[in-house]
Residue frames as qw, qx, qy, qz and C-alpha x, y, z in Angstrom:
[[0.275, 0.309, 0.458, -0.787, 30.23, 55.82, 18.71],
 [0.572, 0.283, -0.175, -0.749, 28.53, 55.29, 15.30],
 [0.472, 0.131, -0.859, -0.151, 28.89, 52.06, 15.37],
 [0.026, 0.157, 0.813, -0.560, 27.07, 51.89, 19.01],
 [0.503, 0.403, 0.214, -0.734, 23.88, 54.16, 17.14],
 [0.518, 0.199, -0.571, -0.605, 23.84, 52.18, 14.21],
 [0.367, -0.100, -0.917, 0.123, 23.39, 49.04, 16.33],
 [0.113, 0.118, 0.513, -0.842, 21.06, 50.73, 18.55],
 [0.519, 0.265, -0.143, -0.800, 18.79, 51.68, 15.85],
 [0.507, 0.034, -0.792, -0.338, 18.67, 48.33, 14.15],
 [0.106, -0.087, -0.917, 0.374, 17.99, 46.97, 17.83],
 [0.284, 0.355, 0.363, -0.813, 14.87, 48.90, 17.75],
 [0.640, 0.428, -0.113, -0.628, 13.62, 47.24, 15.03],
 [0.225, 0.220, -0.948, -0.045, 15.35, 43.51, 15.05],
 [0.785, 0.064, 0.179, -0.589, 11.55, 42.14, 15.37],
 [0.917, 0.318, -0.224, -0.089, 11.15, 37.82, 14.12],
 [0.901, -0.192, 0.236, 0.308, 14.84, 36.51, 15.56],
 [0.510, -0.515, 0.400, 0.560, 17.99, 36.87, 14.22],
 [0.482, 0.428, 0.569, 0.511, 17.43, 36.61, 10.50],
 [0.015, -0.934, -0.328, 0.138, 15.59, 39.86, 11.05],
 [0.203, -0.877, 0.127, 0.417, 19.21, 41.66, 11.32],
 [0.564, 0.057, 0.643, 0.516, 20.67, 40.06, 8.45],
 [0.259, 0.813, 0.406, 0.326, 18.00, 42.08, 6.17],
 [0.027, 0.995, -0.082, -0.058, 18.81, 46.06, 7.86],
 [0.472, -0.559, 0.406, 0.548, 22.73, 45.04, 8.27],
 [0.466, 0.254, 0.600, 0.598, 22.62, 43.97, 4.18],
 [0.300, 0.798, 0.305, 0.425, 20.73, 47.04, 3.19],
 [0.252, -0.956, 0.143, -0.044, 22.63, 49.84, 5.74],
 [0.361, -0.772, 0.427, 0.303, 26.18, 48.42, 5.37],
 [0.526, -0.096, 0.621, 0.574, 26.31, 46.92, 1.91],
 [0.431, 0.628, 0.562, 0.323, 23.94, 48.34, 0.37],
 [0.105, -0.940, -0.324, -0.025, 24.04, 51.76, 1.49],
 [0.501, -0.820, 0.189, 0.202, 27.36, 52.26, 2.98],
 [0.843, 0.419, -0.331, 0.063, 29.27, 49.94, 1.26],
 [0.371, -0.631, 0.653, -0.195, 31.52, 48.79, 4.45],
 [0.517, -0.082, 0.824, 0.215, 31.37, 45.04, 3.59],
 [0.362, 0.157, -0.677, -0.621, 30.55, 43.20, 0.63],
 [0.843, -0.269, -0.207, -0.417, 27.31, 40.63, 0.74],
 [0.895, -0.088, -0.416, 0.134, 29.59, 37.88, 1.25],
 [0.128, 0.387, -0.513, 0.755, 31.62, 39.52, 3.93],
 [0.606, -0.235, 0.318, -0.690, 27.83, 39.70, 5.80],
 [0.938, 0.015, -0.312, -0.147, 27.25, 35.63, 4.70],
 [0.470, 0.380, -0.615, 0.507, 30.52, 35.21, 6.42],
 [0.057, 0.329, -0.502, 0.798, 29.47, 36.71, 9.50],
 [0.774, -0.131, -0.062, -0.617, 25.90, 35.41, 9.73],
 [0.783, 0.231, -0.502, -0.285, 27.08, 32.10, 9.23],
 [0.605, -0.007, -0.680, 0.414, 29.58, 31.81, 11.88],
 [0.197, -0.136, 0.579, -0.779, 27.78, 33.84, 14.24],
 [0.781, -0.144, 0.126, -0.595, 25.06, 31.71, 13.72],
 [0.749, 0.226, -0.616, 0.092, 27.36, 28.74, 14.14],
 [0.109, 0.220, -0.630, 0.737, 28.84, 29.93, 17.53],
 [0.239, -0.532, -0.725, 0.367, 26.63, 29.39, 21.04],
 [0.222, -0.247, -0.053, 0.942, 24.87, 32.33, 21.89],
 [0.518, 0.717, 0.376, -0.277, 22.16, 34.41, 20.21],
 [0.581, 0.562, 0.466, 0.359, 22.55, 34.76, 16.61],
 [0.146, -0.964, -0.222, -0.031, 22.07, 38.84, 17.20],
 [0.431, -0.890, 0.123, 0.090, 24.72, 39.43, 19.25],
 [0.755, -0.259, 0.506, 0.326, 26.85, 37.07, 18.15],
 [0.547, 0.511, 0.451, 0.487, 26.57, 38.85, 14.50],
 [0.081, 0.964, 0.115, 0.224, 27.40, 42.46, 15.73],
 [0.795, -0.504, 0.260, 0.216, 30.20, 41.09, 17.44],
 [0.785, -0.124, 0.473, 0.379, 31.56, 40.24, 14.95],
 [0.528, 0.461, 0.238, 0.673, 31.08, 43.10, 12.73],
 [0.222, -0.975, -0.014, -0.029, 31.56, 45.03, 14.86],
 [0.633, -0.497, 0.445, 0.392, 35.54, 43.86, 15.32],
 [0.743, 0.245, 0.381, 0.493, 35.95, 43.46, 11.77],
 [0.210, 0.862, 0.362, 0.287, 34.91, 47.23, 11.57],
 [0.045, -0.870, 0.258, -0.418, 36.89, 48.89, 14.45],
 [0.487, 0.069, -0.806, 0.329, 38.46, 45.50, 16.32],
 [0.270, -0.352, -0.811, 0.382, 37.62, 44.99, 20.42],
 [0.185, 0.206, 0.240, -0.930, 36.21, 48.96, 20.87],
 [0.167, 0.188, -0.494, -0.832, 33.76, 47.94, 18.18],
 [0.436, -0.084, -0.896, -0.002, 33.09, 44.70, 18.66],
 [0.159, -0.433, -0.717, 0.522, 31.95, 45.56, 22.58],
 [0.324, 0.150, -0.177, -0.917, 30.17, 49.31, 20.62],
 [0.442, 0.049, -0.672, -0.592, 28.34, 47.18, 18.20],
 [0.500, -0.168, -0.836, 0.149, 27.29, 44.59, 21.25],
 [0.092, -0.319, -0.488, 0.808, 25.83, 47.10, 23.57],
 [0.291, 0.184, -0.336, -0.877, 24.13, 48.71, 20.82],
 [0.447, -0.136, -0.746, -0.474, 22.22, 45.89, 19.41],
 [0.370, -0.389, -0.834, 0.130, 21.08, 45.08, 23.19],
 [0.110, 0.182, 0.348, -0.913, 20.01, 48.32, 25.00],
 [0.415, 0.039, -0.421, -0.806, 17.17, 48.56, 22.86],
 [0.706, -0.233, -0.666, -0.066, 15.69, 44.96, 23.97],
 [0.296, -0.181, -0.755, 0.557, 17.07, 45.12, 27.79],
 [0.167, -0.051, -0.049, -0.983, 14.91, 48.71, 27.42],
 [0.746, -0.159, -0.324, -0.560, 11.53, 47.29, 25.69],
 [0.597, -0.188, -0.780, 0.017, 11.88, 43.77, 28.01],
 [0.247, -0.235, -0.700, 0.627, 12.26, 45.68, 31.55],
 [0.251, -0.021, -0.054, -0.966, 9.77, 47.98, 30.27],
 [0.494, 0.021, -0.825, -0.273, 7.72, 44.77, 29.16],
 [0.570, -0.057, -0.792, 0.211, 8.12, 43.47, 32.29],
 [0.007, 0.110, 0.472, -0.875, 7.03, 46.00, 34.83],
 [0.590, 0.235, -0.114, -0.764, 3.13, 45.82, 32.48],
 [0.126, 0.120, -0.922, -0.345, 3.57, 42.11, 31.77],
 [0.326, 0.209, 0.876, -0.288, 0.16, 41.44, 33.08],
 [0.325, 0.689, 0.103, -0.640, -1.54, 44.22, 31.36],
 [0.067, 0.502, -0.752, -0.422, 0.49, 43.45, 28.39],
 [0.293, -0.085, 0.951, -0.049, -0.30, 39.99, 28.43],
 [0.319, 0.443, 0.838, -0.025, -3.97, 39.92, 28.11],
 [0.167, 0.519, -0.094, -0.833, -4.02, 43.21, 25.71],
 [0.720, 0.444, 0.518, 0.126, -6.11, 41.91, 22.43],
 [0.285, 0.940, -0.168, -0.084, -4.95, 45.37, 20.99],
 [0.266, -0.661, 0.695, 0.101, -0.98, 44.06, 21.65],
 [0.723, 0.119, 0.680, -0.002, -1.98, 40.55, 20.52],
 [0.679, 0.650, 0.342, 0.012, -3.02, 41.69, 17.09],
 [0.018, -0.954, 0.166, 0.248, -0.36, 44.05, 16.75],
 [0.381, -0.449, 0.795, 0.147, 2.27, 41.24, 17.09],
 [0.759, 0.486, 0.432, -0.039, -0.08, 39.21, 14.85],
 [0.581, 0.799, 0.129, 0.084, 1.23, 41.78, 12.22],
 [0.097, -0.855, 0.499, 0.100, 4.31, 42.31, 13.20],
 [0.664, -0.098, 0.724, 0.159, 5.19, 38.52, 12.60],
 [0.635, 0.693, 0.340, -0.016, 2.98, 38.34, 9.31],
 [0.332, 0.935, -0.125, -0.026, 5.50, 41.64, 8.12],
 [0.392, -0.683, 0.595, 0.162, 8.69, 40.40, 9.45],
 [0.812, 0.250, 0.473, 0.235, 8.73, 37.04, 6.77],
 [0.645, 0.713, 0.150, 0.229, 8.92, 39.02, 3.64],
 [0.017, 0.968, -0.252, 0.010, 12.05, 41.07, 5.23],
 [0.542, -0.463, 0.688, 0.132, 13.77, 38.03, 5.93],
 [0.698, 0.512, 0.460, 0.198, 12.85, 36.10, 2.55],
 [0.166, 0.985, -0.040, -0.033, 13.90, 39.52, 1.29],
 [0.221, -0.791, 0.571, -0.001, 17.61, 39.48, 2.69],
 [0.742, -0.218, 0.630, 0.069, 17.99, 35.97, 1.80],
 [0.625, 0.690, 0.362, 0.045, 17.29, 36.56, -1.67],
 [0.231, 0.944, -0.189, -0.142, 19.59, 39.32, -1.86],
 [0.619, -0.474, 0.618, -0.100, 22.14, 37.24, 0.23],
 [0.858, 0.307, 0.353, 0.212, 21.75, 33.85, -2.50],
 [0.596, 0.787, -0.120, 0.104, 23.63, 36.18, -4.91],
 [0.033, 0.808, -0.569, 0.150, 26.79, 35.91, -2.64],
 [0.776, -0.221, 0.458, -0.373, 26.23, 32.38, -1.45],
 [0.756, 0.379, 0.495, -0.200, 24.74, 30.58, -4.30],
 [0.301, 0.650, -0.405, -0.568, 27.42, 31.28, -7.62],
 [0.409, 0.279, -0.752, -0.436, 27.01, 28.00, -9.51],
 [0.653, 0.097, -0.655, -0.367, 25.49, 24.67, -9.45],
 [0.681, 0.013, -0.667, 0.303, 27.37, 23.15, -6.69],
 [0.134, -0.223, 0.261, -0.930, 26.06, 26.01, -4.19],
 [0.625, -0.036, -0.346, -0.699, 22.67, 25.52, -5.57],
 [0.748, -0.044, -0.660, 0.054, 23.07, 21.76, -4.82],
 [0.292, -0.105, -0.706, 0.637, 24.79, 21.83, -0.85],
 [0.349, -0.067, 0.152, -0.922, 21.88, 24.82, -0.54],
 [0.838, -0.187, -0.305, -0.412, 18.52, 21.95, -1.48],
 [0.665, -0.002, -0.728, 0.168, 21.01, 19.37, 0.41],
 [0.270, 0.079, -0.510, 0.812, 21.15, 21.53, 3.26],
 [0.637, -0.126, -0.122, -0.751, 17.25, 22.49, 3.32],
 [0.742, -0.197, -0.626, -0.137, 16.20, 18.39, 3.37],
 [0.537, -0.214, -0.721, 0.382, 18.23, 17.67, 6.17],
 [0.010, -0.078, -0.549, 0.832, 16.62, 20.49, 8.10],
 [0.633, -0.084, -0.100, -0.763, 13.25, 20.22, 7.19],
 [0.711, 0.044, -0.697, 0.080, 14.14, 16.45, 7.73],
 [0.640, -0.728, 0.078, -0.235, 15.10, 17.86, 11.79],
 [0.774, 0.285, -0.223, 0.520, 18.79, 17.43, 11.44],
 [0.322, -0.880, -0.105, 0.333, 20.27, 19.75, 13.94],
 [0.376, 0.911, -0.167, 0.020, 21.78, 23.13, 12.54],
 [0.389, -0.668, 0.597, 0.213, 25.27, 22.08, 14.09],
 [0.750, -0.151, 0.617, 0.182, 25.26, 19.03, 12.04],
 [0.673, 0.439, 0.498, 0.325, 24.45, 20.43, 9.00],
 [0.042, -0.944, 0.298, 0.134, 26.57, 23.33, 9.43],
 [0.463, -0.573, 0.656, 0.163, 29.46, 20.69, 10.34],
 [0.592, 0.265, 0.656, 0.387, 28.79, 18.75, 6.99],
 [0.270, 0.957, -0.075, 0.074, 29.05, 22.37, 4.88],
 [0.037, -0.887, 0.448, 0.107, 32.12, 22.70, 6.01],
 [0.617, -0.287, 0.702, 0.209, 33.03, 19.49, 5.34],
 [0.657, 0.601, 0.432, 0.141, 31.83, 19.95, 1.52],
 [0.209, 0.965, -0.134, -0.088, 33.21, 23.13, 1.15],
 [0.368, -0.746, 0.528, 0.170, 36.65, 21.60, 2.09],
 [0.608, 0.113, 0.687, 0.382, 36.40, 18.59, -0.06],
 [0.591, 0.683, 0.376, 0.208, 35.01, 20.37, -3.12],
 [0.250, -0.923, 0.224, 0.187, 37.88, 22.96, -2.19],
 [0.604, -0.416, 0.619, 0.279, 40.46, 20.51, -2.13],
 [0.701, 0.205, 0.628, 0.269, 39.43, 18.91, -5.26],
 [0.598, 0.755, 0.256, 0.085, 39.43, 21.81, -7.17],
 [0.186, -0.923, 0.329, 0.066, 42.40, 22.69, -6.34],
 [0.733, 0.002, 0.660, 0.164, 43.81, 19.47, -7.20],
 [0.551, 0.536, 0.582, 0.266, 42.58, 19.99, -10.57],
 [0.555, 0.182, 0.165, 0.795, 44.57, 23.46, -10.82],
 [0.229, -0.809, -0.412, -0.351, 41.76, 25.76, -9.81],
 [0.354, -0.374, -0.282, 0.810, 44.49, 28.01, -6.55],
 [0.146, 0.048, 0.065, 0.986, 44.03, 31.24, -6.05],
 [0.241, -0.524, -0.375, -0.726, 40.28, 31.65, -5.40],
 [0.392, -0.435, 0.424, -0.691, 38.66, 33.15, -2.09],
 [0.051, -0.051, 0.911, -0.405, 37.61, 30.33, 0.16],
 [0.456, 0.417, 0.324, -0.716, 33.91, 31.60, -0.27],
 [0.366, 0.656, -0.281, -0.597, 34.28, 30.84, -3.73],
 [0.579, 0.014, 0.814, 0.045, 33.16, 27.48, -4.82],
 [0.600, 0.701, 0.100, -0.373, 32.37, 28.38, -8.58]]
């Protein structure tokens, strides 16, 4: 059950896309709570924003299972959407009104404008699990070009993981076992 209100709440306030939840999960379950670590939440972002699906869901899913397995998982996934199915059929029953409100217009205006710095925020915090040496640093600018370049995210997801594995391999090669997977330093 707290895991359905905690996803509720955030849903009431997951404004800007998916990145949006990345920022309240990092500051209400690592920062606050301490249930994961950052890189536990880079974990989960990453491949729920690898997987089909919305981003959203597909990241409460998944900590939601890691937190209390399938009860959690389907908590955490109900949560995060009542909140939207709520504000959209509400939405939708005013959509005309709505529509051509200047007072609503601006509102959103600012609600975009505020939402950047929360996500810029959370990424920032985020880099510190991500981003531990050079060779992070490096797949991170390589991994920027080719999407500002219009690479699609699959591909340059699917070449991460192919770096991570070779520069894996090779340090391992070179006597370096024993470190987390996450842990390219």
């Amino acid at each position: 059950m707290q895991i359905l209100l905690f996803f509720c709440r955030i849903g009431c306030f997951t404004f800007g896309g998916g990145w949006s939840i990345v920022a309240q999960m990092q500051q209400e379950f690592v920062e606050k709570r301490g249930w994961i670590t950052e890189e536990e939440l880079l974990d989960f972002t990453s491949v729920a924003r690898s997987l089909p699906g919305i981003m959203i869901a597909n990241t409460s899913l998944i900590f939601g299972y890691h937190m209390a397995g399938v009860p959690g998982a389907i908590a955490a996934v109900v949560g995060i959407t009542i909140p939207s199915v709520v504000i959209i059929a509400l939405v939708t029953l005013v959509y005309d009104a709505f529509r051509s409100s200047p007072f609503v217009l601006r509102a959103l205006t600012g609600v975009r404008a505020a939402v950047i710095p929360i996500i810029l925020s959370a990424a920032l915090r985020l880099r510190r699990g991500a981003l531990k040496d050079w060779v992070g640093y490096a797949l991170a600018a390589v991994a920027a070009v080719l999407s500002v370049l219009g690479v699609n995210n699959i591909v340059i997801i699917l070449l991460g993981v192919l770096a991570g594995l070779l520069i894996g391999e090779a340090k391992a090669r070179k006597g370096e076992k024993g470190r987390e997977p996450h842990d390219l330093s």
